[in-house]
N, CA, C and O atoms as a GROMACS GRO file, in nm:
protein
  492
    1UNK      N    1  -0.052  -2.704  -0.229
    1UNK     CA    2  -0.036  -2.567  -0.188
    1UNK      C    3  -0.097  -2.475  -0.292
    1UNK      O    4  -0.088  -2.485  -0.415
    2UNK      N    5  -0.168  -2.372  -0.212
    2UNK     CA    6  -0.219  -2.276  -0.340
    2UNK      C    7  -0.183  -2.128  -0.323
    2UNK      O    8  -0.203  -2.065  -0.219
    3UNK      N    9  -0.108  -2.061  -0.472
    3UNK     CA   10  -0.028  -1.964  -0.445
    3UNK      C   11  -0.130  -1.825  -0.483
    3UNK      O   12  -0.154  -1.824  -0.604
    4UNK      N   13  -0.179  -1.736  -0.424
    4UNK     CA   14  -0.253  -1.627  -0.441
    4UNK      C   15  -0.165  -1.476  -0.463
    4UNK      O   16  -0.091  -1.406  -0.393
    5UNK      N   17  -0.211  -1.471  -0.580
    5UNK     CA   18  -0.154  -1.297  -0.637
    5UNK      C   19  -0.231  -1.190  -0.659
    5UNK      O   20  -0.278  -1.164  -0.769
    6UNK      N   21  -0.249  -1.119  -0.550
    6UNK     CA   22  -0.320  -0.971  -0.559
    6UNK      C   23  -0.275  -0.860  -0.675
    6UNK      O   24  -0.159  -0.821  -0.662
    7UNK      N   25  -0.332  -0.816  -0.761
    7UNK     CA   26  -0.315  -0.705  -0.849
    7UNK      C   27  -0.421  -0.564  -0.855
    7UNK      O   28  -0.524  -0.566  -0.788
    8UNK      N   29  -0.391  -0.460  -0.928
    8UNK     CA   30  -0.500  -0.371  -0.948
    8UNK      C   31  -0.490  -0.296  -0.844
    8UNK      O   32  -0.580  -0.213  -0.851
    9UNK      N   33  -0.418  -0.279  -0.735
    9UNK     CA   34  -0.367  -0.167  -0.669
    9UNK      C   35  -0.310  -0.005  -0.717
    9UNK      O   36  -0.258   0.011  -0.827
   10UNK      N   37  -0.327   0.102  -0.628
   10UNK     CA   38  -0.256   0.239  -0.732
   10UNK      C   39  -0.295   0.349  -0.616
   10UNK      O   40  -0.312   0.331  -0.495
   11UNK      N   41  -0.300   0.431  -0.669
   11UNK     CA   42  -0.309   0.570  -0.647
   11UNK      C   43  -0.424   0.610  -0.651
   11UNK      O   44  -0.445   0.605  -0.772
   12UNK      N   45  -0.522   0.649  -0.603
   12UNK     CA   46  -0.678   0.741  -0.665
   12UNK      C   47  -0.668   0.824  -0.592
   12UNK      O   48  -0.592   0.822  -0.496
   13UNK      N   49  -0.766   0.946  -0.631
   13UNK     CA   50  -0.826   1.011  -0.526
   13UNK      C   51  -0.941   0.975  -0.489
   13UNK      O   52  -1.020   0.899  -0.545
   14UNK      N   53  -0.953   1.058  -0.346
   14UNK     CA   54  -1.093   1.015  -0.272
   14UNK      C   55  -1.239   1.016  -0.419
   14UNK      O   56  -1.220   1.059  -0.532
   15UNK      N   57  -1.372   0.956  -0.366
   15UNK     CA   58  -1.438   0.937  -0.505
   15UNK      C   59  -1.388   0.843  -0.569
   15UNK      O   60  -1.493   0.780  -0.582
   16UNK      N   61  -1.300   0.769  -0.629
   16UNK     CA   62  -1.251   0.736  -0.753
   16UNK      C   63  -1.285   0.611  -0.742
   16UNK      O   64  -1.374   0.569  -0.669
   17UNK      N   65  -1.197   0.530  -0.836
   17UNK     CA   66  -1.273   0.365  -0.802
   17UNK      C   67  -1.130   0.267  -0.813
   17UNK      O   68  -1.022   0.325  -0.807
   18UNK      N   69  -1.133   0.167  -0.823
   18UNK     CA   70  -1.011   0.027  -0.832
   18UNK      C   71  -1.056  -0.103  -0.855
   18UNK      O   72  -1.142  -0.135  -0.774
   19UNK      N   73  -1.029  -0.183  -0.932
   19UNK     CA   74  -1.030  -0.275  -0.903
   19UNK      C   75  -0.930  -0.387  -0.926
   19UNK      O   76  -0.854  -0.410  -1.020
   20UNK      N   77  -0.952  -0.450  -0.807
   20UNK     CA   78  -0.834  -0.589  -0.758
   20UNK      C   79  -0.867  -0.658  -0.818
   20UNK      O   80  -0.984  -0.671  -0.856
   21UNK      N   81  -0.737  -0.751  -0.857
   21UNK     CA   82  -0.734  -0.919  -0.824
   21UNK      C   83  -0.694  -0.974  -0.833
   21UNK      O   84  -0.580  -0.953  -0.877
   22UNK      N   85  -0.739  -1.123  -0.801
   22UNK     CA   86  -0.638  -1.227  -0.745
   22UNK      C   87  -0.657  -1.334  -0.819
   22UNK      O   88  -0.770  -1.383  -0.833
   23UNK      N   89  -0.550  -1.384  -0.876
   23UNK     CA   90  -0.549  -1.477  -0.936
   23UNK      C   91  -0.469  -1.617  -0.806
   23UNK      O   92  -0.360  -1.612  -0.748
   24UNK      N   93  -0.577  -1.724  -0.802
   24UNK     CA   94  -0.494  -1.829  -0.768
   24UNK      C   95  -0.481  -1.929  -0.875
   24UNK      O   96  -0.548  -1.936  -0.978
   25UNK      N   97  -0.343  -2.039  -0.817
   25UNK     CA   98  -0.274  -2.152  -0.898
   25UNK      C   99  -0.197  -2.200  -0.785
   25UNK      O  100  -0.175  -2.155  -0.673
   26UNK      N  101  -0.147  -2.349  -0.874
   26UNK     CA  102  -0.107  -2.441  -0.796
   26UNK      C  103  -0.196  -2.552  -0.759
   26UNK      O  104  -0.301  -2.573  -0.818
   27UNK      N  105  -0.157  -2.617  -0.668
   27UNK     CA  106  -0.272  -2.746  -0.622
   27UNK      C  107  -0.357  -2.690  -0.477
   27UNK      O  108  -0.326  -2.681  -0.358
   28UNK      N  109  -0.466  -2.663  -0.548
   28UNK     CA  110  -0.590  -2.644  -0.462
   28UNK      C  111  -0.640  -2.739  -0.417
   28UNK      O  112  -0.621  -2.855  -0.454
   29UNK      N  113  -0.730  -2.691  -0.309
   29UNK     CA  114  -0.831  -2.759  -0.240
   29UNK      C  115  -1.010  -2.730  -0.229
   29UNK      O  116  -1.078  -2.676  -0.142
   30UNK      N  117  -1.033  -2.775  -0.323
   30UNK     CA  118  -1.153  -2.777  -0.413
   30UNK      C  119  -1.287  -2.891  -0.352
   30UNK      O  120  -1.291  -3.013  -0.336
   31UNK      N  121  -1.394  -2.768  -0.330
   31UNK     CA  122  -1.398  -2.618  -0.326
   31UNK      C  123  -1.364  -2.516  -0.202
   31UNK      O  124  -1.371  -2.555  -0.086
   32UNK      N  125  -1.335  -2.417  -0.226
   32UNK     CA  126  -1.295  -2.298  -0.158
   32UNK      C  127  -1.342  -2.146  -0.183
   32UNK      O  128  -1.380  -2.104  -0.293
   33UNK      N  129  -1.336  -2.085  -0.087
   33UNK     CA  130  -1.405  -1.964  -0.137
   33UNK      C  131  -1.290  -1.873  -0.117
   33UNK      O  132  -1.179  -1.923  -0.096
   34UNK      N  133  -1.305  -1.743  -0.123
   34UNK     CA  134  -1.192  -1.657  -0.142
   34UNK      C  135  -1.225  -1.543  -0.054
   34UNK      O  136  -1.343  -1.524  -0.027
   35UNK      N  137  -1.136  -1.469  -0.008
   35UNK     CA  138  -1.205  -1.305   0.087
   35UNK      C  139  -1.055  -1.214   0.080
   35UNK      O  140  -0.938  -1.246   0.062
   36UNK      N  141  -1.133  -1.076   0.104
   36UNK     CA  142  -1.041  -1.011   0.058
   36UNK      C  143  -1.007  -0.918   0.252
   36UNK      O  144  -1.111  -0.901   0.314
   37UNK      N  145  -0.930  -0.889   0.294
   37UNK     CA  146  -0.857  -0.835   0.411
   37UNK      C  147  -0.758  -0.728   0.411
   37UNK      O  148  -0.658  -0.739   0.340
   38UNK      N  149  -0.773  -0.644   0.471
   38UNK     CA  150  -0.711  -0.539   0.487
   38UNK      C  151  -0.634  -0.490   0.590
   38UNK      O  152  -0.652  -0.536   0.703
   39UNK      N  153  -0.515  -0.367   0.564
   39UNK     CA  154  -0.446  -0.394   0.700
   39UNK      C  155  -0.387  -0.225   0.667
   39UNK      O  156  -0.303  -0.208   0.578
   40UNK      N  157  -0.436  -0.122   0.738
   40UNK     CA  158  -0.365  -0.013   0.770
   40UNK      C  159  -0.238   0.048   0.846
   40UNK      O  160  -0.281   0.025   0.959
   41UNK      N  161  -0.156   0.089   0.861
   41UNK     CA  162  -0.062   0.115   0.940
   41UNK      C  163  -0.081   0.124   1.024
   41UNK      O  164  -0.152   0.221   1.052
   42UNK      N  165  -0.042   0.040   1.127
   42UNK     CA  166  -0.042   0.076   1.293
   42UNK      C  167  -0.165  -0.012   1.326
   42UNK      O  168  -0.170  -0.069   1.435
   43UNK      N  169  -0.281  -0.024   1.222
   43UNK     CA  170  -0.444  -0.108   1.243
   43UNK      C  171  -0.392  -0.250   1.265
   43UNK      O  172  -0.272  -0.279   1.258
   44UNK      N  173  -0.515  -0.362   1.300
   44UNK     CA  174  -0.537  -0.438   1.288
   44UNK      C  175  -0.552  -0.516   1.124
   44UNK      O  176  -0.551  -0.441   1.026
   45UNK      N  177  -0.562  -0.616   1.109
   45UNK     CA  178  -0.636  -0.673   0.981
   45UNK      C  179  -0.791  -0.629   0.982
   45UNK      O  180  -0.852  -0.665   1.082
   46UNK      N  181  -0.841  -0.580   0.915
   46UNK     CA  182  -0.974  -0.634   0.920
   46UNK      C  183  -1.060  -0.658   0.758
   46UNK      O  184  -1.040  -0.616   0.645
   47UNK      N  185  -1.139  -0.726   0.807
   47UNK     CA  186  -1.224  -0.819   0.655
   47UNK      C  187  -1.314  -0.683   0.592
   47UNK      O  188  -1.360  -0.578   0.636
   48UNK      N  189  -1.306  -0.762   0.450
   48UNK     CA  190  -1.327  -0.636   0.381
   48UNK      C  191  -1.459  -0.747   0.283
   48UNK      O  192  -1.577  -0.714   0.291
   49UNK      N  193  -1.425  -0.850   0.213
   49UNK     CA  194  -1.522  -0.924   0.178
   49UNK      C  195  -1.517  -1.058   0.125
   49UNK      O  196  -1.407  -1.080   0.074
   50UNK      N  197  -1.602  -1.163   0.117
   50UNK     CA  198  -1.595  -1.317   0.060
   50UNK      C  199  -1.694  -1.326  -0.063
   50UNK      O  200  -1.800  -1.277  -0.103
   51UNK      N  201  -1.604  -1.409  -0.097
   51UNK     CA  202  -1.751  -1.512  -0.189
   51UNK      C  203  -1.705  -1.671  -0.180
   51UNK      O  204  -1.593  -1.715  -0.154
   52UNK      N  205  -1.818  -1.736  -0.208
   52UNK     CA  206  -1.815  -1.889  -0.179
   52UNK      C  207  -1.802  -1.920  -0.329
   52UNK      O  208  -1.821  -1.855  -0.432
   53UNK      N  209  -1.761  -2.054  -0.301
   53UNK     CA  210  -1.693  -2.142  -0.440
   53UNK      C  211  -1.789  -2.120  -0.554
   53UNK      O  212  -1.740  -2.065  -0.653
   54UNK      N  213  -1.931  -2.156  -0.558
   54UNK     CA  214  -1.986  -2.104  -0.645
   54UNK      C  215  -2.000  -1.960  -0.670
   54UNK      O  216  -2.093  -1.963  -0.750
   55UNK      N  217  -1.971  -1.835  -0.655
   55UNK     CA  218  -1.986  -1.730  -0.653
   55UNK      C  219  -2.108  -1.618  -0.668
   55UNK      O  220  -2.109  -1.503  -0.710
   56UNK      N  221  -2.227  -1.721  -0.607
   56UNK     CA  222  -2.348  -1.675  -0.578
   56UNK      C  223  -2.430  -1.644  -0.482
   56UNK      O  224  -2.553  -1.635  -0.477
   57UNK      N  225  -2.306  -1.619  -0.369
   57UNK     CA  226  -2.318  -1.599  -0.227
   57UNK      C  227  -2.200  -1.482  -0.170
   57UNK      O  228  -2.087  -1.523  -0.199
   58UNK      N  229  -2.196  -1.364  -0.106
   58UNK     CA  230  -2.096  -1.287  -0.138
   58UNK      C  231  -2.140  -1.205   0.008
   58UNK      O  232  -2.257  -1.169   0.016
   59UNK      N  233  -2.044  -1.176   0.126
   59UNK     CA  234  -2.056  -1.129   0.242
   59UNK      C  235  -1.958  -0.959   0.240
   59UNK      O  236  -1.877  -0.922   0.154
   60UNK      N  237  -1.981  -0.919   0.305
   60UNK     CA  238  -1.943  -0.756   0.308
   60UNK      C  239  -1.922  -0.694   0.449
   60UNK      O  240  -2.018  -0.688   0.526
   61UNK      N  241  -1.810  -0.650   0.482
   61UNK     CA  242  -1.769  -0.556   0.599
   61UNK      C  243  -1.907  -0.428   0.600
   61UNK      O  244  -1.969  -0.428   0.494
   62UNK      N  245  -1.946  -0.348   0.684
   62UNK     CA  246  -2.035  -0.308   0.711
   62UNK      C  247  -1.951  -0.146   0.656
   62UNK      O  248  -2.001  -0.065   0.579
   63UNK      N  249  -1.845  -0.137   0.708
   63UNK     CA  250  -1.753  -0.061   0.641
   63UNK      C  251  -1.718  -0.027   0.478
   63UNK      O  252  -1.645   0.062   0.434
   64UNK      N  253  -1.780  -0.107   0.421
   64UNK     CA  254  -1.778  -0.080   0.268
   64UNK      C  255  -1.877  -0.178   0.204
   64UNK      O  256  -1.849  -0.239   0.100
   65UNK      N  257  -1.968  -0.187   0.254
   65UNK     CA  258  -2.111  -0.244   0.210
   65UNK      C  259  -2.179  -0.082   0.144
   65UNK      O  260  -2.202   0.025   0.199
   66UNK      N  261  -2.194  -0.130   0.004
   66UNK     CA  262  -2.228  -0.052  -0.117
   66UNK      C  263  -2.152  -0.015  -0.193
   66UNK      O  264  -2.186   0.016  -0.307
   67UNK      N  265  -2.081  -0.011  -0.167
   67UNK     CA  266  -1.958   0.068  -0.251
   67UNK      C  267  -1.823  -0.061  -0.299
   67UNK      O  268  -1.724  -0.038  -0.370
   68UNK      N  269  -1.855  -0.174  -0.244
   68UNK     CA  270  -1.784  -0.269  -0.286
   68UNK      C  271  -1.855  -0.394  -0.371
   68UNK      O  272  -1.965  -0.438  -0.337
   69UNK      N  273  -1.785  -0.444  -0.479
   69UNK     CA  274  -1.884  -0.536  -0.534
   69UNK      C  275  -1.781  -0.654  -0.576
   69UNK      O  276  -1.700  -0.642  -0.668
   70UNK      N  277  -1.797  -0.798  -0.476
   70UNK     CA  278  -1.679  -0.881  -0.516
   70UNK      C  279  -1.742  -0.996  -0.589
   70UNK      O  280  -1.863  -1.014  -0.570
   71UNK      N  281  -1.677  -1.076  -0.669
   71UNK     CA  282  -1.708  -1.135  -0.825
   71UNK      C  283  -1.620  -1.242  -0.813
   71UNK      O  284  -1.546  -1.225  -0.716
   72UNK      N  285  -1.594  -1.381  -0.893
   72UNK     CA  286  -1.526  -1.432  -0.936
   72UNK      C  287  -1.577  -1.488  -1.067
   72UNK      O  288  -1.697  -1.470  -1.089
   73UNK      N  289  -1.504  -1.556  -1.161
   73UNK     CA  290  -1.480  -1.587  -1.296
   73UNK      C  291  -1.545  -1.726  -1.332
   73UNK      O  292  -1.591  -1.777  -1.230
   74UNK      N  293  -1.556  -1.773  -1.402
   74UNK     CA  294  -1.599  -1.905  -1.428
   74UNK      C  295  -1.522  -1.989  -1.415
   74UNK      O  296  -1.581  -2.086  -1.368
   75UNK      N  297  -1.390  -2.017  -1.434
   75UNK     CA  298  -1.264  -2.060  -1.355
   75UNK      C  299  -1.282  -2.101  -1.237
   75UNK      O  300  -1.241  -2.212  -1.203
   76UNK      N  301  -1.349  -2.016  -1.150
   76UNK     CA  302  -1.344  -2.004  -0.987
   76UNK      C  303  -1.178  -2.000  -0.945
   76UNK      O  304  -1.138  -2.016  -0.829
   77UNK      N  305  -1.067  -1.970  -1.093
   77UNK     CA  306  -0.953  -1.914  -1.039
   77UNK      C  307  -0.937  -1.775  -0.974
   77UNK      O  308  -0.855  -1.763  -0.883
   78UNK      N  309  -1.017  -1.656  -1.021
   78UNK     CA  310  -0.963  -1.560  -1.009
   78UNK      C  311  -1.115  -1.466  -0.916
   78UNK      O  312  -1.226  -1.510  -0.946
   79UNK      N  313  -1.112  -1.368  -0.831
   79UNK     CA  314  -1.156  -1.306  -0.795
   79UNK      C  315  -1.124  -1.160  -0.819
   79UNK      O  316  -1.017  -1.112  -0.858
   80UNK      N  317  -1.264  -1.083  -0.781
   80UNK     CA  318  -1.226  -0.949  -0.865
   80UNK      C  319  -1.313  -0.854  -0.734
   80UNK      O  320  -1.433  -0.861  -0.705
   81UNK      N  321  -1.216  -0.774  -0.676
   81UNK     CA  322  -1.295  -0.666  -0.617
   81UNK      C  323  -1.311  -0.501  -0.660
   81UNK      O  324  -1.223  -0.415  -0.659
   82UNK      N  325  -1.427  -0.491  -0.689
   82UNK     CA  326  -1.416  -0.398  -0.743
   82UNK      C  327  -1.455  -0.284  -0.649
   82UNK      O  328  -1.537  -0.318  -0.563
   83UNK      N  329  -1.404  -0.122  -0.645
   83UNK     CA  330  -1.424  -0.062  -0.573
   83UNK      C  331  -1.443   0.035  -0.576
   83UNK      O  332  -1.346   0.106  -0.604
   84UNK      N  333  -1.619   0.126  -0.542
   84UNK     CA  334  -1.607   0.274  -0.562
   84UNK      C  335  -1.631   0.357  -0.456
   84UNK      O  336  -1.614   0.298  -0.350
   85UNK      N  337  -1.669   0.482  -0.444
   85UNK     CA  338  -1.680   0.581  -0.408
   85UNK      C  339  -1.575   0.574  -0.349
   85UNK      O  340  -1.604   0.623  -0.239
   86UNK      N  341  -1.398   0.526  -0.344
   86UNK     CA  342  -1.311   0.503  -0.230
   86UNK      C  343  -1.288   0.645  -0.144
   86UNK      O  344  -1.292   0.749  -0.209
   87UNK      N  345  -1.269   0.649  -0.030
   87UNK     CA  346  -1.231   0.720   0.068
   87UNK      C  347  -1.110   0.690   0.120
   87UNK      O  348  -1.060   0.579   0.112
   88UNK      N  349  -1.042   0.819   0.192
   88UNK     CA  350  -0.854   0.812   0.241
   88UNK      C  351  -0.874   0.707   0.317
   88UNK      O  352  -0.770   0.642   0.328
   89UNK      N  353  -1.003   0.642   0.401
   89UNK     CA  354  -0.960   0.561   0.521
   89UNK      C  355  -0.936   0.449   0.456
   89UNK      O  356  -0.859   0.384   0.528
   90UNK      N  357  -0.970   0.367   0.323
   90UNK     CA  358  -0.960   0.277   0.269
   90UNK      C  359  -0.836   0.281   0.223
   90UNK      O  360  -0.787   0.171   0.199
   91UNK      N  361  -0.781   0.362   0.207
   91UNK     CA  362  -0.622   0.277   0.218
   91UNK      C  363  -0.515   0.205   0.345
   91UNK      O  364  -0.488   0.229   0.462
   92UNK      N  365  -0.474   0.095   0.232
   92UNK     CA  366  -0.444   0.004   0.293
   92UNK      C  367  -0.375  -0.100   0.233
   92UNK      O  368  -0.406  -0.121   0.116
   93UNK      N  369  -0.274  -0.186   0.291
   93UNK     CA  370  -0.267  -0.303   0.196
   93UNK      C  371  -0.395  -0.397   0.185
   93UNK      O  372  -0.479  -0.409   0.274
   94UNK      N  373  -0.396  -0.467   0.054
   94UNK     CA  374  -0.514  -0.535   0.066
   94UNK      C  375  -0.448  -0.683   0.039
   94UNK      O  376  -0.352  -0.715  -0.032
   95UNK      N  377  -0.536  -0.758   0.122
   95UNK     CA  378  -0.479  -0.905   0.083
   95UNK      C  379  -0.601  -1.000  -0.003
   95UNK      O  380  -0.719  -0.965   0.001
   96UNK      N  381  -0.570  -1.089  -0.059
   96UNK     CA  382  -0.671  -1.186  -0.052
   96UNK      C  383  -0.641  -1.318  -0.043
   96UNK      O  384  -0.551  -1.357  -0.117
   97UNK      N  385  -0.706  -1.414   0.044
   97UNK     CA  386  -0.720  -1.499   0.135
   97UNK      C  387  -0.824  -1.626   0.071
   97UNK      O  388  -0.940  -1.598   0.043
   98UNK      N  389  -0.770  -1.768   0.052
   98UNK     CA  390  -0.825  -1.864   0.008
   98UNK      C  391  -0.847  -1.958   0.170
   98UNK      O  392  -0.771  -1.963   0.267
   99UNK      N  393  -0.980  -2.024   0.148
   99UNK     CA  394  -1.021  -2.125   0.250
   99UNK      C  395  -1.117  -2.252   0.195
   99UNK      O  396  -1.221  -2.250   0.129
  100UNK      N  397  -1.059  -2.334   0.238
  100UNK     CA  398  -1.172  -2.485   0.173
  100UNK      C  399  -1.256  -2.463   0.240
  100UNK      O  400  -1.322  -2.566   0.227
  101UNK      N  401  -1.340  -2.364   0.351
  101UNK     CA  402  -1.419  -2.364   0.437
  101UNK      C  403  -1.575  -2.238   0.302
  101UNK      O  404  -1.541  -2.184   0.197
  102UNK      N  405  -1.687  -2.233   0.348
  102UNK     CA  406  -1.716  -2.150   0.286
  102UNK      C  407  -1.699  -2.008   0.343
  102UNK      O  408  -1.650  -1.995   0.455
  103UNK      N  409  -1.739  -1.899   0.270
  103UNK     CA  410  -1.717  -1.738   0.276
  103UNK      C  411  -1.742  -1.747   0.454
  103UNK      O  412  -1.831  -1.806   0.516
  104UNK      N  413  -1.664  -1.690   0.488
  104UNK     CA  414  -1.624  -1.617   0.678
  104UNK      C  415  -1.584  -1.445   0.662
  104UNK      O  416  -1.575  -1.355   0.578
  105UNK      N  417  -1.572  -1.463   0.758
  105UNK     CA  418  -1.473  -1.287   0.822
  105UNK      C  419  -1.383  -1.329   0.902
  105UNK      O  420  -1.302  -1.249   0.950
  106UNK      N  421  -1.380  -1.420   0.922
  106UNK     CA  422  -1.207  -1.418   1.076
  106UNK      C  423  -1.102  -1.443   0.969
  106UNK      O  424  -1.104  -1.534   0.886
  107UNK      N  425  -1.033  -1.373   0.979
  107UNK     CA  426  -0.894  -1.437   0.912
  107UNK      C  427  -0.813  -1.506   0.933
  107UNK      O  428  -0.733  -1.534   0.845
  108UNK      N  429  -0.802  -1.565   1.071
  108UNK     CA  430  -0.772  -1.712   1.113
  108UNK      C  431  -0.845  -1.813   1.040
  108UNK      O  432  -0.760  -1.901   1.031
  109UNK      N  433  -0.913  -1.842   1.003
  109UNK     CA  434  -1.019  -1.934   0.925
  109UNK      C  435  -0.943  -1.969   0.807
  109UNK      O  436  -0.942  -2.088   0.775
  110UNK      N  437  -0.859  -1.860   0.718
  110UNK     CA  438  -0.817  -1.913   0.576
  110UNK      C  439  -0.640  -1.902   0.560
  110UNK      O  440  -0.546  -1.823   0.570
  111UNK      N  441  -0.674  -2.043   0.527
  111UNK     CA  442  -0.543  -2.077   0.487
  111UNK      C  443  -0.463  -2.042   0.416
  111UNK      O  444  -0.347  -2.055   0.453
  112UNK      N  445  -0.488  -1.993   0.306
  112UNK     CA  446  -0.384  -1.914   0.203
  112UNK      C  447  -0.388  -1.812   0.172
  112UNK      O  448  -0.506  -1.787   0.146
  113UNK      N  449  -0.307  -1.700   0.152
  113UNK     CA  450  -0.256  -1.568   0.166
  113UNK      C  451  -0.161  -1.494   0.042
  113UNK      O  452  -0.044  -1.510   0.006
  114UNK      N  453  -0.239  -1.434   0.010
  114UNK     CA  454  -0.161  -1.359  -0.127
  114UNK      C  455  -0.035  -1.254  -0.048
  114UNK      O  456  -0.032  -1.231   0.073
  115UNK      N  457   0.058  -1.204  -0.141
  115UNK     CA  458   0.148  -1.121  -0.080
  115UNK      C  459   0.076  -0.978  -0.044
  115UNK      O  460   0.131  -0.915   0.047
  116UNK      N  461  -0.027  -0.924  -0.098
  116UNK     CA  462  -0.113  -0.812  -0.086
  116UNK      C  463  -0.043  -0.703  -0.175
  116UNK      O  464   0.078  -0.709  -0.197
  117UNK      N  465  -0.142  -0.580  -0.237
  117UNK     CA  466  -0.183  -0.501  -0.313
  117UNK      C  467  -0.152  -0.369  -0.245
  117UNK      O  468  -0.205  -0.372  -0.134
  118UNK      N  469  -0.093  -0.262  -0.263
  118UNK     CA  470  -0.125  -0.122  -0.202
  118UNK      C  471  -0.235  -0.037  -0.268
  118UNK      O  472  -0.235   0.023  -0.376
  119UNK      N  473  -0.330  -0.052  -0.168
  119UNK     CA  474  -0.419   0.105  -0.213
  119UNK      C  475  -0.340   0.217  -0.156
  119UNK      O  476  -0.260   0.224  -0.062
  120UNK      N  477  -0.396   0.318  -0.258
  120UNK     CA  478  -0.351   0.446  -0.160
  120UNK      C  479  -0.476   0.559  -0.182
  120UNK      O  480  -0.495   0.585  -0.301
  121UNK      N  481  -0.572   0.636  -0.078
  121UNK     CA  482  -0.681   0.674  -0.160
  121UNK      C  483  -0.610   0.845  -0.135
  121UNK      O  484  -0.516   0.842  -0.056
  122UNK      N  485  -0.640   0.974  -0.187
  122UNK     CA  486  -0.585   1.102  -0.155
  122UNK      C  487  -0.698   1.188  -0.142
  122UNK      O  488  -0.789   1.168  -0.222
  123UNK      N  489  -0.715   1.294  -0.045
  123UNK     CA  490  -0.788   1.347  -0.033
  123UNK      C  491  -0.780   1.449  -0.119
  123UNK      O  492  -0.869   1.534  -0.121
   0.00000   0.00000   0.00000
């Protein structure tokens, strides 16, 4: 089982920047890539971004393509999303999501699930 912990959540105002992350542990399933998912009040989930086990391959919601830049560590424990120009619609809880599969967007696809992060962005 592999246990995922979202951090780096807060307060900004609109403009400002954040960055997440997630540390996983426990017994993995190696290799796996990681993605990060989002979920507004009353919204749906929807995908926000991946990277694959080596972390030299990295996919993006069309919704925050430029302004998002996701990373992981040499570890391949921890992932890092970093985030600017944020806007009010980007708040949200944010999750991030482990899969032995490589980088996707469905969130049915990945198996493990952090407790998730609160953004909050202010106009």
């Amino acid at each position: 089982q592999v246990q995922l912990v979202e951090s780096g959540g807060g307060l900004v105002q609109a403009g400002g920047s954040l960055r997440l992350s997630c540390a996983a542990s426990g017994r993995t399933i190696r290799p796996y890539a990681m993605g990060w998912f989002r979920q507004a009040p009353g919204k749906e989930r929807e995908f926000v971004a991946a990277i694959n086990w080596s972390g030299d391959n990295t996919i993006y919601a069309d919704s925050v393509k430029g302004r998002v830049t996701l990373s992981r560590d040499n570890a391949k424990t921890t992932v890092y999303l970093q985030m600017n120009s944020l806007k009010p619609e980007d708040t949200a809880v944010y999750y991030c999501a482990a899969t032995p599969l490589n980088a996707r967007r469905r969130y049915d696809e990945y198996s493990y699930w952090g407790q998730g992060t609160q953004v909050n962005v202010s106009s």
